[in-house]
N, CA, C and O of each residue as an XYZ file, in Angstrom:
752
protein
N      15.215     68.689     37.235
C      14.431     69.461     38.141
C      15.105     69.467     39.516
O      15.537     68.452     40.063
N      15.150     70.608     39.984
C      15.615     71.087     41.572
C      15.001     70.839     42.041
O      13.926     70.761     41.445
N      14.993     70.460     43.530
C      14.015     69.907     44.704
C      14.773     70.702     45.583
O      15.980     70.908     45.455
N      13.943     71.215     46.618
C      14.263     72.082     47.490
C      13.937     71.038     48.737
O      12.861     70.442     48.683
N      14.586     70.858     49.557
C      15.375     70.584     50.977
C      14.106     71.234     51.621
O      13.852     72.414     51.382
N      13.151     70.336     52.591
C      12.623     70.840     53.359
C      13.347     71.018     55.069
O      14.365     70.358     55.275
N      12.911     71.721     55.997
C      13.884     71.450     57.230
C      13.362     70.833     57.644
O      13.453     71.202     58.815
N      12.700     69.941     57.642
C      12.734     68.468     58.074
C      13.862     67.406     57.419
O      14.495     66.458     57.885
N      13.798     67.972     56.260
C      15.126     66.964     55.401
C      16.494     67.271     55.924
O      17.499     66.564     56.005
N      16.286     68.386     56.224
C      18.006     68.616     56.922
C      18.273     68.560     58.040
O      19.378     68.586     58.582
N      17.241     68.475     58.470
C      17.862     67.965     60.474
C      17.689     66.499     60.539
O      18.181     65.965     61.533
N      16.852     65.437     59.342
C      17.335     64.534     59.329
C      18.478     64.138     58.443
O      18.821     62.981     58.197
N      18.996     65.185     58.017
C      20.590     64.450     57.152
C      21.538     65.008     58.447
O      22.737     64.746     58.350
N      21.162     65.649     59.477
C      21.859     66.504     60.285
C      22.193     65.538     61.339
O      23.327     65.281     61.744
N      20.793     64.899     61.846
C      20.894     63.796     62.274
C      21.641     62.017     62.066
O      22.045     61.090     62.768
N      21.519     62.266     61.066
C      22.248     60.805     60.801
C      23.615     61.397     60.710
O      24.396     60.648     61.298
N      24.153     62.329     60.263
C      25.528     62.518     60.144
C      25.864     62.670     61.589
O      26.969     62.143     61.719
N      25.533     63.044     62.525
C      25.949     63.065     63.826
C      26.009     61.733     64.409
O      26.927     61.438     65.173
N      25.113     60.930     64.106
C      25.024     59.470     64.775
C      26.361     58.602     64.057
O      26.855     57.694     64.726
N      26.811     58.846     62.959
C      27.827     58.626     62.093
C      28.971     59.172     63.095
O      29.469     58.375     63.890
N      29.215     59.944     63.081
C      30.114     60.896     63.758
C      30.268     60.397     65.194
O      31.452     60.296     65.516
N      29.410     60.064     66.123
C      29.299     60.008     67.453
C      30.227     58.829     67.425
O      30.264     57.929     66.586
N      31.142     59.037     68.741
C      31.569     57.275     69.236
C      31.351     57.094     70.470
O      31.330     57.865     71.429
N      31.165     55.818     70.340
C      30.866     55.277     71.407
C      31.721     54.385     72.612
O      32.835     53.948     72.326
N      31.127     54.143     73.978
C      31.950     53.812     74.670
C      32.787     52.157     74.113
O      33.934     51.713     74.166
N      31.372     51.629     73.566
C      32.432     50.335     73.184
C      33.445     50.273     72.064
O      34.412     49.546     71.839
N      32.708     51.608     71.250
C      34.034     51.569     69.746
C      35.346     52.220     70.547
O      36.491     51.769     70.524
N      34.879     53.388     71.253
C      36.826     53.562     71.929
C      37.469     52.622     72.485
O      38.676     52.664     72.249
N      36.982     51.435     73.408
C      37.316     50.829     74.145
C      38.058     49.614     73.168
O      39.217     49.226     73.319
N      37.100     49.121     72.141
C      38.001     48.482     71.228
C      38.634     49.244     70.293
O      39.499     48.651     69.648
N      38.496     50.084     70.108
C      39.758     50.861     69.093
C      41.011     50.939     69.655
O      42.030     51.092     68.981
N      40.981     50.794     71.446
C      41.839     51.448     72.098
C      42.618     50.223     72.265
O      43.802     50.182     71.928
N      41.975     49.178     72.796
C      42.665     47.629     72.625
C      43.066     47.157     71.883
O      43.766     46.188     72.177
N      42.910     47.490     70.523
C      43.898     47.078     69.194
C      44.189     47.937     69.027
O      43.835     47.969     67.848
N      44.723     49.115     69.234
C      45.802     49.703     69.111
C      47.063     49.691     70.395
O      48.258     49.976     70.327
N      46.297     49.280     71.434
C      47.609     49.006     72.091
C      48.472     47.642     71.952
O      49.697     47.527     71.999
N      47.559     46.713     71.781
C      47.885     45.626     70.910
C      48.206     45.173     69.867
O      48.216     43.961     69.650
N      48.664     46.418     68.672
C      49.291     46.838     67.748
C      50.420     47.227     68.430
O      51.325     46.592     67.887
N      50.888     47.897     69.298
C      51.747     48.445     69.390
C      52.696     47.547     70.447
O      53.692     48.154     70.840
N      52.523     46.203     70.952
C      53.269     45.264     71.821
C      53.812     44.276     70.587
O      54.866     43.640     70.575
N      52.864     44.331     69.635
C      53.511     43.209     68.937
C      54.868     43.353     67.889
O      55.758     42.515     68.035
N      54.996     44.191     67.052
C      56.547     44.394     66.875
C      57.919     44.482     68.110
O      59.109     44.392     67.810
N      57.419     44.661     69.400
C      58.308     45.094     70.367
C      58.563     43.757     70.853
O      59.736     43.562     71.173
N      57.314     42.232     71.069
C      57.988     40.836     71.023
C      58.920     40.253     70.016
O      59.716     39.324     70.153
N      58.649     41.007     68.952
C      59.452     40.584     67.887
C      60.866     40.965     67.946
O      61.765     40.131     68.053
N      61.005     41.875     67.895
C      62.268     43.044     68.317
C      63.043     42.515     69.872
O      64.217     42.816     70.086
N      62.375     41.854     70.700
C      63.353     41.552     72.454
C      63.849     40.306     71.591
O      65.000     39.947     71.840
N      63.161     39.598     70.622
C      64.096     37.981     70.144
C      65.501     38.269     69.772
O      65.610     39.070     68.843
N      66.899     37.685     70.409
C      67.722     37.700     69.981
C      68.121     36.465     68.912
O      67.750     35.296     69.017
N      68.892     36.975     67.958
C      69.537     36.006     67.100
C      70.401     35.303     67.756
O      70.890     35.408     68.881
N      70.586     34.209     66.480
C      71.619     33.379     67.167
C      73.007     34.078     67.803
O      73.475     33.971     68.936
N      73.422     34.733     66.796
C      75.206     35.320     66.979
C      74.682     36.245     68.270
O      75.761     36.542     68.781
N      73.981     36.669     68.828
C      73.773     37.810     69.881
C      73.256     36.425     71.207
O      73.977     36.389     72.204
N      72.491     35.761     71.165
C      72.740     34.394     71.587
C      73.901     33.742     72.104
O      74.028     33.187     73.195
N      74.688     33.874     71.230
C      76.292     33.170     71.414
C      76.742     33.795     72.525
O      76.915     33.292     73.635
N      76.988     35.286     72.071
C      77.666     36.521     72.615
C      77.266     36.447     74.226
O      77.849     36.703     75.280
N      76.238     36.063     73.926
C      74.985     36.420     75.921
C      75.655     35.084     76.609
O      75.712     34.826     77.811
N      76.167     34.278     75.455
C      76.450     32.575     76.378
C      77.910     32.670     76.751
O      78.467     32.295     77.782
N      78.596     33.488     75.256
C      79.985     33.721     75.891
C      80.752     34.774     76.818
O      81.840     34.679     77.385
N      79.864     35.757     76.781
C      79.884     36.714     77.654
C      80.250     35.933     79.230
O      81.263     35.997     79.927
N      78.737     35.071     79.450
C      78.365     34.721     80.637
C      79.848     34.033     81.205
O      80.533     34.252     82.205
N      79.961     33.209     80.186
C      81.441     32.293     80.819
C      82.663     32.810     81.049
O      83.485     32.312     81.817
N      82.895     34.308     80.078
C      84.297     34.553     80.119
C      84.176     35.609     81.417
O      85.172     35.686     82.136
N      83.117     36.349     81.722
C      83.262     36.924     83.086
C      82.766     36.241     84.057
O      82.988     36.840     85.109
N      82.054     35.026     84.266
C      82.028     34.041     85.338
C      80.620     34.807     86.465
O      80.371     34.771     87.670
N      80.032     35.400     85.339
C      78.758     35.823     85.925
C      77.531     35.734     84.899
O      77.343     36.224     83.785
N      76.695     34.820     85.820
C      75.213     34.150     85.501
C      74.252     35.240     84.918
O      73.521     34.971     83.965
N      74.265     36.555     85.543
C      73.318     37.214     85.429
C      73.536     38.792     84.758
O      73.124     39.761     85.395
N      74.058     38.932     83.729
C      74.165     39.629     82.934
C      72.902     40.076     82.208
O      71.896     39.375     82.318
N      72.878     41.106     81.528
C      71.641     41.956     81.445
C      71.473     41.982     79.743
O      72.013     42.593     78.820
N      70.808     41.345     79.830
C      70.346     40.582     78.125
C      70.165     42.092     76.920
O      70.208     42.040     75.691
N      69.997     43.120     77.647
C      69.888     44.384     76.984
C      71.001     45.082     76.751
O      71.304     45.491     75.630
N      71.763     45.287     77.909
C      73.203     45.138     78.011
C      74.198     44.273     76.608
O      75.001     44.555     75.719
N      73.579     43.273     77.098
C      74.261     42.304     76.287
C      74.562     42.729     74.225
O      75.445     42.733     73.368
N      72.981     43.038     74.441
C      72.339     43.156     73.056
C      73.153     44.800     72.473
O      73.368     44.990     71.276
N      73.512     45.839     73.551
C      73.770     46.688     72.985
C      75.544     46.509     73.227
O      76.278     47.330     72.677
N      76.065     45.538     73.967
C      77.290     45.409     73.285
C      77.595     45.028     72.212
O      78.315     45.683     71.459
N      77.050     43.765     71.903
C      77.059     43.106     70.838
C      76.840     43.935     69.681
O      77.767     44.075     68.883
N      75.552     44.598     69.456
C      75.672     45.508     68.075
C      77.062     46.223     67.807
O      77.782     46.096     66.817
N      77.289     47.122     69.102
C      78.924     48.431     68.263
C      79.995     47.258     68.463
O      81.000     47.611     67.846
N      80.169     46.230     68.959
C      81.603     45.538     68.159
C      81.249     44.679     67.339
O      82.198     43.899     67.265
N      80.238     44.262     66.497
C      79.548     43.781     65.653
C      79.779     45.144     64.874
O      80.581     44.725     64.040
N      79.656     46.190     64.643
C      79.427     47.097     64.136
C      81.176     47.509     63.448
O      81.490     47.575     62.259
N      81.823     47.670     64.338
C      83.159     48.017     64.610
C      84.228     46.358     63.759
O      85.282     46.493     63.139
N      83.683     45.319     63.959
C      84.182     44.176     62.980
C      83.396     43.488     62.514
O      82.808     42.713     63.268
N      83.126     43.499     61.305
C      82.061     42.546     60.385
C      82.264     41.057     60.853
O      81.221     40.410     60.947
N      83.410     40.423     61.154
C      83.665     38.700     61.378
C      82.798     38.602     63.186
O      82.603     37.521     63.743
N      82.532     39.522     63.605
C      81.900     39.968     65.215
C      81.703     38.279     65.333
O      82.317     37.329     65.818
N      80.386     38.537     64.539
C      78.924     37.612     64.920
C      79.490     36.154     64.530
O      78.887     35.212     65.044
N      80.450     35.888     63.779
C      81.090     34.556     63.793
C      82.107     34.042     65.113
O      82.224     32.914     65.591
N      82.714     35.196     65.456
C      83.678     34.858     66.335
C      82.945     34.681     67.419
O      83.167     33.615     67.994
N      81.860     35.614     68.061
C      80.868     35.208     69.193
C      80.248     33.731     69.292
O      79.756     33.349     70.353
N      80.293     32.767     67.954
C      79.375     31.663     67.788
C      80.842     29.984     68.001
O      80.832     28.830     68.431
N      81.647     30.770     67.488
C      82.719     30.194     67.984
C      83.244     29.915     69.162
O      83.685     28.831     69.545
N      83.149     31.545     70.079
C      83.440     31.228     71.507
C      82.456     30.603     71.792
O      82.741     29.478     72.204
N      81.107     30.881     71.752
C      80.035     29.949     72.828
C      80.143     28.547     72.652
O      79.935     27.954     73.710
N      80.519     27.442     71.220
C      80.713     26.528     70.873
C      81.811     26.164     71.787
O      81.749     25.015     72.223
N      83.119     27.122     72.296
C      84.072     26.585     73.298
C      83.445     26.602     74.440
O      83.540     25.549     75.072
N      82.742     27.563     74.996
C      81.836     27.663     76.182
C      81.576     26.212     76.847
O      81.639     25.750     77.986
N      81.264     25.747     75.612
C      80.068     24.088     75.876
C      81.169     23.665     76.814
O      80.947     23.557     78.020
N      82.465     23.400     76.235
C      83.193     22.565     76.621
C      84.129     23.562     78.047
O      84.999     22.993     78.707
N      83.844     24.667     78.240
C      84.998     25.614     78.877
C      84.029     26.298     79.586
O      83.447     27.254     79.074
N      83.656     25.701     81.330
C      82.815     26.709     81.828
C      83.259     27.630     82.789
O      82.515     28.304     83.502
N      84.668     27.649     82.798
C      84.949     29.038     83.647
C      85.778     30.234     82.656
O      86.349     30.080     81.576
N      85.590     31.452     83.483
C      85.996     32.288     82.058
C      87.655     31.928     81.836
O      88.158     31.856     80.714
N      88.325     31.738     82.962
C      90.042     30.919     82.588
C      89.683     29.742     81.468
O      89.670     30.242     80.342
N      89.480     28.758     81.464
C      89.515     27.750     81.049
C      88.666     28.368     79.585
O      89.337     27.986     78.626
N      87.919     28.862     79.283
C      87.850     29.215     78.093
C      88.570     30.164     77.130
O      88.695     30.015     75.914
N      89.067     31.273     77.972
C      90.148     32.289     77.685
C      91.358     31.154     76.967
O      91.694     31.122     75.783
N      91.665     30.615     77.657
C      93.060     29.550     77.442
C      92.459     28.549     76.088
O      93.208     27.892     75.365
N      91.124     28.601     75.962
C      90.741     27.619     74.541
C      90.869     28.357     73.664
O      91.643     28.174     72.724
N      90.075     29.403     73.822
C      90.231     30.838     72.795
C      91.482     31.141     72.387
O      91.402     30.995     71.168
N      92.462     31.433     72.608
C      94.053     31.399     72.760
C      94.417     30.481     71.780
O      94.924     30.702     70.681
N      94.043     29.223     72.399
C      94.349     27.715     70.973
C      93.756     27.890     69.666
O      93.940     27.032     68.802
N      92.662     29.515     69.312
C      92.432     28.663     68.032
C      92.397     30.301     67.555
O      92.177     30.836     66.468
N      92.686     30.768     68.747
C      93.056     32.532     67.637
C      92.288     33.767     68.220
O      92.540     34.944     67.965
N      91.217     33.249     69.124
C      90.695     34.335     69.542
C      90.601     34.738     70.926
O      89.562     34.949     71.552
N      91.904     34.833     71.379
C      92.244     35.696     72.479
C      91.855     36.776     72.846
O      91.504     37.127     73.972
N      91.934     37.679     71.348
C      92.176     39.425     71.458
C      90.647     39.196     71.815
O      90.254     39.859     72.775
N      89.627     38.282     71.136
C      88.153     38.804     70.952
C      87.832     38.212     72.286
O      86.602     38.170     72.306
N      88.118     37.914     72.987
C      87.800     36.965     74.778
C      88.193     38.206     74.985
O      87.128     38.819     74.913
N      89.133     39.086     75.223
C      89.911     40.016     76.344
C      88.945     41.258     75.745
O      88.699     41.934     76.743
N      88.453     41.717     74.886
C      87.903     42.653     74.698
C      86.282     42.464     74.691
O      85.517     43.428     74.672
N      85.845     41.083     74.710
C      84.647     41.114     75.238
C      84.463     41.452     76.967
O      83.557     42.134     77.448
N      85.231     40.988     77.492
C      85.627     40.471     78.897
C      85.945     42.811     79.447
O      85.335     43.465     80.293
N      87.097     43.273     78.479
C      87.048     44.738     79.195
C      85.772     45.289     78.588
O      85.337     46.210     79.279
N      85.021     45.023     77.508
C      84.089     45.802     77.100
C      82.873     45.522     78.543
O      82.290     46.416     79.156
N      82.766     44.101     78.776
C      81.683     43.827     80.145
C      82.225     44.860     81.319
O      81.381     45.463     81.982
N      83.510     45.046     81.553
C      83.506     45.390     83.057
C      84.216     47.145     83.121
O      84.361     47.714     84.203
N      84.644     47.891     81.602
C      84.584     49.215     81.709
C      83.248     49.821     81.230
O      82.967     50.997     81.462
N      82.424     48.974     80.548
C      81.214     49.805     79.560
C      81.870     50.272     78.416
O      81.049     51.077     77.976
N      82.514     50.278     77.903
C      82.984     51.598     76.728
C      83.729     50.179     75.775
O      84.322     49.203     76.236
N      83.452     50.494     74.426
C      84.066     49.555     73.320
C      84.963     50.615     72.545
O      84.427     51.675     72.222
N      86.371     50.379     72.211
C      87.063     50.581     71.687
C      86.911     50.838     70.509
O      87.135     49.725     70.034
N      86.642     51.639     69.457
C      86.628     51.597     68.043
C      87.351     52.367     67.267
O      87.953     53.258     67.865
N      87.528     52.300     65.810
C      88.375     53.007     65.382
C      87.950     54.864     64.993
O      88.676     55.551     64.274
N      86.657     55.384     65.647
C      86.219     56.103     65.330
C      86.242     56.874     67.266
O      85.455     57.787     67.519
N      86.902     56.510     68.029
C      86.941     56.650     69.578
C      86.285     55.479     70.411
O      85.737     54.512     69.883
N      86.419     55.702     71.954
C      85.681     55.034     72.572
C      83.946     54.843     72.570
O      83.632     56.016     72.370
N      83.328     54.486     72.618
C      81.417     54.087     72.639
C      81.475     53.517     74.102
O      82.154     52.647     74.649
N      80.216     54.596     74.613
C      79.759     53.763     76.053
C      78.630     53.329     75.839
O      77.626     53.905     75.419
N      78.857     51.981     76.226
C      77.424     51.541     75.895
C      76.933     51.176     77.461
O      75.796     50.705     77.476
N      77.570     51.302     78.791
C      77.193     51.026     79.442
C      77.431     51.573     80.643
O      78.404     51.072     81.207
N      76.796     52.564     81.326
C      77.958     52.925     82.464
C      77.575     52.425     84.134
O      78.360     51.774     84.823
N      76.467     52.795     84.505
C      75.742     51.895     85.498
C      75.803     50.838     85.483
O      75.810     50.379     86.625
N      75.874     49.915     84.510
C      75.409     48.231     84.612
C      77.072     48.026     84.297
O      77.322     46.872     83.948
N      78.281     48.947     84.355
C      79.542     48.583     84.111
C      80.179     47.232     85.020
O      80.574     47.804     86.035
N      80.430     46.042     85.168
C      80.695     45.065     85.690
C      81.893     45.623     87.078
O      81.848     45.156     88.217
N      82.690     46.478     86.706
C      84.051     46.984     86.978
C      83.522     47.831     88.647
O      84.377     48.118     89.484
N      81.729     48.178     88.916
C      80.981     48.545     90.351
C      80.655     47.403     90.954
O      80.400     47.335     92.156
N      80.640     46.286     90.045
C      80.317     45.559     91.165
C      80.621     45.023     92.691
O      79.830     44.741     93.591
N      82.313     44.979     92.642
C      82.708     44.786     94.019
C      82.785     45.778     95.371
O      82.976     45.502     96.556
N      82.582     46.900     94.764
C      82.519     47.685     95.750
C      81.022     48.288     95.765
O      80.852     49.483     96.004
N      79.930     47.406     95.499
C      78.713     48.501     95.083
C      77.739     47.927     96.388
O      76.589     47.692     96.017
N      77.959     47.700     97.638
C      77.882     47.380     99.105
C      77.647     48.742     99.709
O      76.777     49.158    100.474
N      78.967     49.461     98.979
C      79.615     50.637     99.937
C      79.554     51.914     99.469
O      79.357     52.918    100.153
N      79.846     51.819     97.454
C      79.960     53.221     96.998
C      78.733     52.622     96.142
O      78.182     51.540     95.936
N      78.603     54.450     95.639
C      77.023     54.167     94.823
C      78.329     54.320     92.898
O      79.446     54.821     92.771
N      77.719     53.858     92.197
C      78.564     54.508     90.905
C      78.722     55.639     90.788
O      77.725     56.281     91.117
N      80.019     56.553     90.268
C      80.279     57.834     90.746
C      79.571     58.655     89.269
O      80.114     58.583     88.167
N      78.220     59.452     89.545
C      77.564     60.216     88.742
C      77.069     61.556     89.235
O      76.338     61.461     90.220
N      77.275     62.713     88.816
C      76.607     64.360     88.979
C      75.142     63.655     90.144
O      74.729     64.372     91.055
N      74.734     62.703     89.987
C      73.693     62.982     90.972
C      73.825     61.610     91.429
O      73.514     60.644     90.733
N      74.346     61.527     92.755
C      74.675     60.064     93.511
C      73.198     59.802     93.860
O      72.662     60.900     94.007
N      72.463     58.964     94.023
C      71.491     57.946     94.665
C      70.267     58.472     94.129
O      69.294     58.498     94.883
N      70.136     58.952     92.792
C      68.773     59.702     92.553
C      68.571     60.930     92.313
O      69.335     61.496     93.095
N      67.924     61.858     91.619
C      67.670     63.086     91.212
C      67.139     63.384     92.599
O      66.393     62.671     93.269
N      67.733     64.737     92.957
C      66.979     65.789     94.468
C      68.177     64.257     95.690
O      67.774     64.103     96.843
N      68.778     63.844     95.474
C      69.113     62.973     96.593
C      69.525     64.349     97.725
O      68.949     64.026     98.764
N      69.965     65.175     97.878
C      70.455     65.914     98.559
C      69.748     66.894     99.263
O      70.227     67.832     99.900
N      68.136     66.498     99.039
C      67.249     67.106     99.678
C      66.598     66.561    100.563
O      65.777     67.253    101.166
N      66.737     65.371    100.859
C      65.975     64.185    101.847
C      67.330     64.673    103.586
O      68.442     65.198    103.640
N      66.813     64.376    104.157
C      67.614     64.132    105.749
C      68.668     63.064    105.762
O      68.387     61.875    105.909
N      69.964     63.544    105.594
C      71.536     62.224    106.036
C      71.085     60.969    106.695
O      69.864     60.876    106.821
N      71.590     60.282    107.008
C      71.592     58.875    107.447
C      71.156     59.201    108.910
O      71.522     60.323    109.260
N      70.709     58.744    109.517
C      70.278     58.542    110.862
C      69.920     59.963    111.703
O      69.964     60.063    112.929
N      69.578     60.968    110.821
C      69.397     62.234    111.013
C      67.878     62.147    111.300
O      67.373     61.606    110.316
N      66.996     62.423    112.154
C      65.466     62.510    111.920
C      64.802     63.542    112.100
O      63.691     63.782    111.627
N      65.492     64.266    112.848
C      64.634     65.695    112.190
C      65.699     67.159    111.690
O      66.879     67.096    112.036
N      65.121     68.700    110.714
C      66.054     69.135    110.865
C      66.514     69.952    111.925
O      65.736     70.352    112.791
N      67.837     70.258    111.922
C      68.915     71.040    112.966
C      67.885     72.320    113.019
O      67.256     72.780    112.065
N      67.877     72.670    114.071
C      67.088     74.307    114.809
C      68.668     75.390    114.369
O      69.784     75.243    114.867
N      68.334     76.240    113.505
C      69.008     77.221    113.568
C      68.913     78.398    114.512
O      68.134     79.349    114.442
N      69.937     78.134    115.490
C      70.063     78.676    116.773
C      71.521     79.251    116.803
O      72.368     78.430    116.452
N      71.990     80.492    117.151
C      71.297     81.551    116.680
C      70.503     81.597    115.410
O      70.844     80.825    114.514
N      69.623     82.294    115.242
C      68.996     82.785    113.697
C      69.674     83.506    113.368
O      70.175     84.494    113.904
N      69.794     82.859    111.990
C      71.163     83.631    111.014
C      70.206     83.937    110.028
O      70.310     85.164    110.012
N      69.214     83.617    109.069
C      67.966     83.709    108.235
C      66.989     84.457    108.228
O      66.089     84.290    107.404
């Protein structure tokens, strides 16, 4: 037997399906907090470096004789000559093991030398201070701003890029300029 739907029956199925439907301020608010909190936690996982990229950040540090190298930097050298020689990630764990004992980048260069890995000191050492890794497929820049090779002159010059000191830099007022020049005659 058919039963016919009074409209009272359907504005209360009309009703509950809307209350179903409706959200609320506290369900967005936690929907919204675990999902952004979904989305931090693979990315802590992902900044952990391994050991061999570890090494690399320790031997890096010693063979260019600078403390503060850029761990991201670091991480994206390490992958393309890791990439470029499979033995990479051993030879990086090797130098840092000389590191212990060799804390200036001379004195470790010259250990490296004693047991074979010269070439891999001198090409960690130009890969830090041109940006660009050598491979057999062309050069890779992995770095051109954070290139080690600005640092001594970066007092005076900005790194040489299509847009020196910022996008629009050439629209702000010159150095000690404070207001603009009166075009006198009017040429405009």
């Amino acid at each position: 037997m058919i039963t016919q739907k009074t409209p009272h029956d359907i504005a209360t199925t009309a009703r509950s399906a809307a209350k179903a439907a409706t959200i609320t301020r506290r369900s967005l608010l936690a929907g919204t907090t675990l999902l952004l909190a979904g989305l931090h936690i693979p990315k802590a996982f992902a900044d952990t470096p391994s050991a061999a990229e570890a090494a690399f950040y320790i031997a890096s540090s010693v063979l260019t004789d600078k403390r503060d190298l850029s761990p991201v930097t670091a991480k994206r050298i390490f992958q393309v000559l890791n990439a470029a020689d499979s033995g990479f990630a051993d030879k990086s764990v090797k130098l840092a093991v000389l590191a212990k004992a060799n804390t200036t980048g001379a004195s470790l260069k010259a250990a490296a030398a004693t047991v074979g890995l010269d070439a891999v000191a001198m090409k960690i050492v130009s890969t830090w201070y041109t940006g660009t890794v050598e491979t057999e497929h062309g050069p890779v820049v992995v770095a051109y701003k954070d290139a080690l090779m600005y640092r001594p002159v970066a007092d005076g010059l900005t790194v040489p890029t299509y847009c020196n000191n910022g996008p629009m830099w050439w629209t702000g007022l010159p150095p000690e300029v404070t207001r603009m020049p009166v075009n006198s005659p009017r040429v405009l």
